[in-house]
C-alpha positions in Angstrom: 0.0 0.0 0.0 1.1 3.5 -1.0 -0.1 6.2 0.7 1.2 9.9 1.2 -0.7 13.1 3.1 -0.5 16.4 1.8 -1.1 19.6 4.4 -3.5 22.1 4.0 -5.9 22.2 1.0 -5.6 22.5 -2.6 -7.1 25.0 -4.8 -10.8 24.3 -5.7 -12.5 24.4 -9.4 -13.9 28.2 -8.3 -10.8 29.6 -7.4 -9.0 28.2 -10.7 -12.1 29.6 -12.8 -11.4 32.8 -11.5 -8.0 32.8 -11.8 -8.6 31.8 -15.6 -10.4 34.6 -16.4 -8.5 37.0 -14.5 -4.8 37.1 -15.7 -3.3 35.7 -18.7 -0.5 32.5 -17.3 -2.0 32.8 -13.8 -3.9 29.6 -13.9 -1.0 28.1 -15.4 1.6 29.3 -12.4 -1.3 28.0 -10.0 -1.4 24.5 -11.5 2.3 24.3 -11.3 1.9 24.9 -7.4 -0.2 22.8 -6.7 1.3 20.2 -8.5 4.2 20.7 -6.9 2.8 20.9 -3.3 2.0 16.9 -4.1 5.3 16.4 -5.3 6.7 17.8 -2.2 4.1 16.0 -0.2 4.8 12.5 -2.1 8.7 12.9 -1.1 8.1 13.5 2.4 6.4 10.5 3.0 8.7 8.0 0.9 6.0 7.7 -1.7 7.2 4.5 -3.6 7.3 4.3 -7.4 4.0 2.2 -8.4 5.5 -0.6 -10.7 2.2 -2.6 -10.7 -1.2 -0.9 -13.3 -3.7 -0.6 -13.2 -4.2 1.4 -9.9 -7.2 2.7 -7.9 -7.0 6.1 -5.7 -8.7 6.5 -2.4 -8.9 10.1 -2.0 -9.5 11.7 1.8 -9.8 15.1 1.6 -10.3 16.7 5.4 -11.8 20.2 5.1 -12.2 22.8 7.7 -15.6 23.2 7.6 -18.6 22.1 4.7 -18.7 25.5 3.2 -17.1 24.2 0.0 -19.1 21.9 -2.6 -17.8 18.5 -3.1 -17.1 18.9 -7.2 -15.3 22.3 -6.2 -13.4 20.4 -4.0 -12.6 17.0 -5.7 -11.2 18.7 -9.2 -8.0 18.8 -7.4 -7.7 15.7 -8.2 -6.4 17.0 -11.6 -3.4 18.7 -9.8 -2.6 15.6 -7.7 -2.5 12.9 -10.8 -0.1 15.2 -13.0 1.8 15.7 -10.3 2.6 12.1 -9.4 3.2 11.4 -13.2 6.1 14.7 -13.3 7.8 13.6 -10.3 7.3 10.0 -11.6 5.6 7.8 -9.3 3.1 6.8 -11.7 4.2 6.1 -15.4 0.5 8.3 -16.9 -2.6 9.0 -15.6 -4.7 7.7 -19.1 -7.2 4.9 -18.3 -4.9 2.3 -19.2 -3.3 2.9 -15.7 -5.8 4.7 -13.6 -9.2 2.8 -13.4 -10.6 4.1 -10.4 -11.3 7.4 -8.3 -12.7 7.4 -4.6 -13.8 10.5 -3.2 -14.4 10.8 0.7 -14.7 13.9 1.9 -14.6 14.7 5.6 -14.4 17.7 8.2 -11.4 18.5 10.1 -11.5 21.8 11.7 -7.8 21.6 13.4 -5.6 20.0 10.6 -7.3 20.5 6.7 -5.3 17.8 4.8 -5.8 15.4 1.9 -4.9 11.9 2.5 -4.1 9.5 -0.7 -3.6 6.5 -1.7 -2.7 4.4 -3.6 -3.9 0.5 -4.1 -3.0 -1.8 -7.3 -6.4 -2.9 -8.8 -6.0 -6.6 -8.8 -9.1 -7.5 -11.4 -9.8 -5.3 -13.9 -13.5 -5.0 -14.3 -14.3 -3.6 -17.9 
């Protein structure tokens, strides 16, 4: 089992609308943040390189309160996949080698966080 925990929250589907349509590049120096906020994360814990596809992510994503909506929340997902395939703990994020998603999301008032990992898929169902 691979798992890794990054601090804090990531940017939500509003906030990188907004930042689309307010600057020219700006959504593009976000995304490269965030992505490297997981990359950062992944090293911290020891993240192993997955050798093993297709894989499945289980996806905890502790908020402070419930004031955000669970799509604006869970597009981050985006940030944390091309992440993991830049720093190269997962060869691609295509469907060949990602088959699943799991979304929980939680509250956390004390320590926001996003908790994920990552499990091979043993039977591919389709």
């Amino acid at each position: 089992m691979n798992k890794f925990t990054i601090n804090g929250r990531l940017i939500g589907l509003n906030e990188y609308t907004k930042a689309n349509r307010t600057k020219s590049y700006l959504a593009n120096k976000i995304k490269r943040y965030q992505e490297e906020i997981v990359i950062l994360s992944a090293r911290s814990c020891r993240l192993e390189k997955v050798r093993t596809y297709p894989i499945g992510l289980k996806i905890k994503w502790y908020e402070q309160n419930a004031k955000r909506d669970i799509d604006n929340i869970t597009f981050a997902v985006k940030f944390i996949l091309d992440g993991l395939v830049k720093s190269g703990y997962i060869e691609n994020d295509s469907q060949r080698y990602v088959k699943s998603i799991e979304h929980i999301v939680c509250i956390d008032r004390e320590k926001p966080r996003v908790e994920i990992e990552i499990k091979e898929i043993i039977k591919d169902e389709c």
